[in-house]
C-alpha positions as CSV (number, residue, x, y, z in Angstrom):
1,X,0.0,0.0,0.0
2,X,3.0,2.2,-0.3
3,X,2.6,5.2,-2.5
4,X,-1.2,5.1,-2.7
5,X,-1.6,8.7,-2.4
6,X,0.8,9.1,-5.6
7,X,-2.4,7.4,-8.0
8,X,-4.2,10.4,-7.6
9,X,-3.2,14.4,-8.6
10,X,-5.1,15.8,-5.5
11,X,-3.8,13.5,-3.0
12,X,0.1,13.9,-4.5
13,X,-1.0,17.8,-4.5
14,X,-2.4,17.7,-0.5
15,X,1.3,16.1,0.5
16,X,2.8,18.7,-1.6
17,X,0.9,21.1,0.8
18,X,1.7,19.0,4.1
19,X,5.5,18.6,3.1
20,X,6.0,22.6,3.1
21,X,5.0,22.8,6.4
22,X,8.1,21.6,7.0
23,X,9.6,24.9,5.8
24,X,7.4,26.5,8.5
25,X,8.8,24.7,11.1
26,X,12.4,24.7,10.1
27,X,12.5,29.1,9.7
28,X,10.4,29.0,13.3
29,X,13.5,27.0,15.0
30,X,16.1,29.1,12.7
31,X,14.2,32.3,14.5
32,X,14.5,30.4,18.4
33,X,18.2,30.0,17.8
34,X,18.3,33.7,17.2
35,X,15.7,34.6,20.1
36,X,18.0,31.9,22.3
37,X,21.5,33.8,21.2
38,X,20.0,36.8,21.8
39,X,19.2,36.3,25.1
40,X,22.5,34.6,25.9
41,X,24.7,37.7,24.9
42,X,25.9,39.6,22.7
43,X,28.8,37.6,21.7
44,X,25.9,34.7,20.8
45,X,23.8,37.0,18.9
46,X,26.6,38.5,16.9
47,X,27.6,35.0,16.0
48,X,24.4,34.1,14.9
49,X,24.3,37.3,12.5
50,X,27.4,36.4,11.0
51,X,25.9,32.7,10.5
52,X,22.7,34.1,8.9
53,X,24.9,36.7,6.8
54,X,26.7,33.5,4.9
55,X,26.0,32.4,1.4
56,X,24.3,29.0,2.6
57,X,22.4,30.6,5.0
58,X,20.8,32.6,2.5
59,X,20.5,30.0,-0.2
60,X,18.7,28.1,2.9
61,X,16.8,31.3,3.6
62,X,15.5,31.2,0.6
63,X,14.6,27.6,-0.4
64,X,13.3,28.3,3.2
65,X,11.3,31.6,2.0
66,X,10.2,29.3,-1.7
67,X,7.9,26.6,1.0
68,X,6.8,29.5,3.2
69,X,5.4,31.1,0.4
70,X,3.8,27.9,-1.2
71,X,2.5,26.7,2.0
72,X,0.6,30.5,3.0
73,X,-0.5,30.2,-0.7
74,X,-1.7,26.4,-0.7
75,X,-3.0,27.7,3.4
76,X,-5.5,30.4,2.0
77,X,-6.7,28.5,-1.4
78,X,-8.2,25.9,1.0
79,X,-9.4,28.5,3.4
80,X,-13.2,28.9,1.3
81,X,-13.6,24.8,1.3
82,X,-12.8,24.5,4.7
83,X,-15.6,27.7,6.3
84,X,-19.1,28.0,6.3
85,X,-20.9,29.6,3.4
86,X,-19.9,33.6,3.6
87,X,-22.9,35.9,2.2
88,X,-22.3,39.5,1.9
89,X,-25.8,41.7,0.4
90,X,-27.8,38.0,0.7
91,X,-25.2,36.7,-2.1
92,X,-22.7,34.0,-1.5
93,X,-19.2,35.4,-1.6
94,X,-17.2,33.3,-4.5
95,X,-14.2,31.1,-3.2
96,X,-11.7,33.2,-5.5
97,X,-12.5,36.7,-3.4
98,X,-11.7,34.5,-0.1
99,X,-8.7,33.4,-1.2
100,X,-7.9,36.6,-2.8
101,X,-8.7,38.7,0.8
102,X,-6.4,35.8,2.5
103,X,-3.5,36.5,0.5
104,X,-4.1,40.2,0.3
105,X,-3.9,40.5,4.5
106,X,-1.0,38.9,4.3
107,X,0.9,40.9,2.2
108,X,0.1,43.4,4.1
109,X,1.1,42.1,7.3
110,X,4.1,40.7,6.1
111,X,4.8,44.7,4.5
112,X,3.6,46.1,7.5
113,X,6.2,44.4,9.6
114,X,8.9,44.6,7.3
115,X,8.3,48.5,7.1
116,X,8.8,48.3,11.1
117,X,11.5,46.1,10.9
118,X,13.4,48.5,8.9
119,X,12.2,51.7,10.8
120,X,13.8,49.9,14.1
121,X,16.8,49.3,12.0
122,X,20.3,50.4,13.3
C-alpha cells in the first residue's frame, strides 16, 4: 500500500501542501536560535548574524522563504472549502474573493512588519 496517495493528482498535490510545512517549522526553529543567542549575549547574537549573513544561509533562507510562500499560498486557497458559506448583500461570496482577501492580509502584514523592521533598523 506504499505510495497510494501518488495514484491520484489531489492526494500527490495535499502532500505537496503537508510537506511545506516543513519549511514553517524549520525558519520557526532558525528564528528560536536567534531569540535563544540573543538572550545569551551579545557575543551569541553577533555570532548568529554572521551565520545568517553567509552564502548557505541565505540559499537556505531562501529555499526556506520558496515553501513558506507555497504553503501560506496552498494555506489560504483551502481557506473557502474549509468555512461556512460567507454571504455579503444575501449573495454567496465566490471562493476566489476568499482566497484573494487571505492572501491580500497577508501581504500586508508581512509589509507592514517589514516597514517596522526597517524603521527599528540600526
Amino acid at each position: 500500500m506504499a505510495g497510494w496517495w501518488r495514484r491520484n493528482p489531489y492526494f500527490v498535490w495535499y502532500m505537496v501542501r503537508e510537506v511545506t510545512a516543513v519549511a514553517v517549522a524549520v525558519y520557526t526553529l532558525v528564528l528560536l536560535a536567534g531569540v535563544v543567542c540573543l538572550a545569551s549575549g551579545e557575543a551569541a547574537w553577533n555570532g548568529w548574524l554572521s551565520a545568517m549573513r553567509s552564502p548557505v544561509s541565505i540559499a537556505i533562507h531562501a529555499a526556506l522563504l520558496v515553501g513558506m510562500v507555497s504553503h501560506a499560498w496552498s494555506w489560504f486557497d483551502i481557506m473557502p472549502k474549509t468555512m461556512p458559506l460567507l454571504f455579503v448583500g444575501g449573495r454567496p461570496v465566490a471562493a476566489s474573493a476568499i482566497t484573494r482577501a487571505g492572501l491580500a492580509a497577508a501581504v500586508v502584514a508581512a509589509a507592514a512588519l517589514f516597514a517596522l523592521a526597517w524603521a527599528l533598523r540600526p
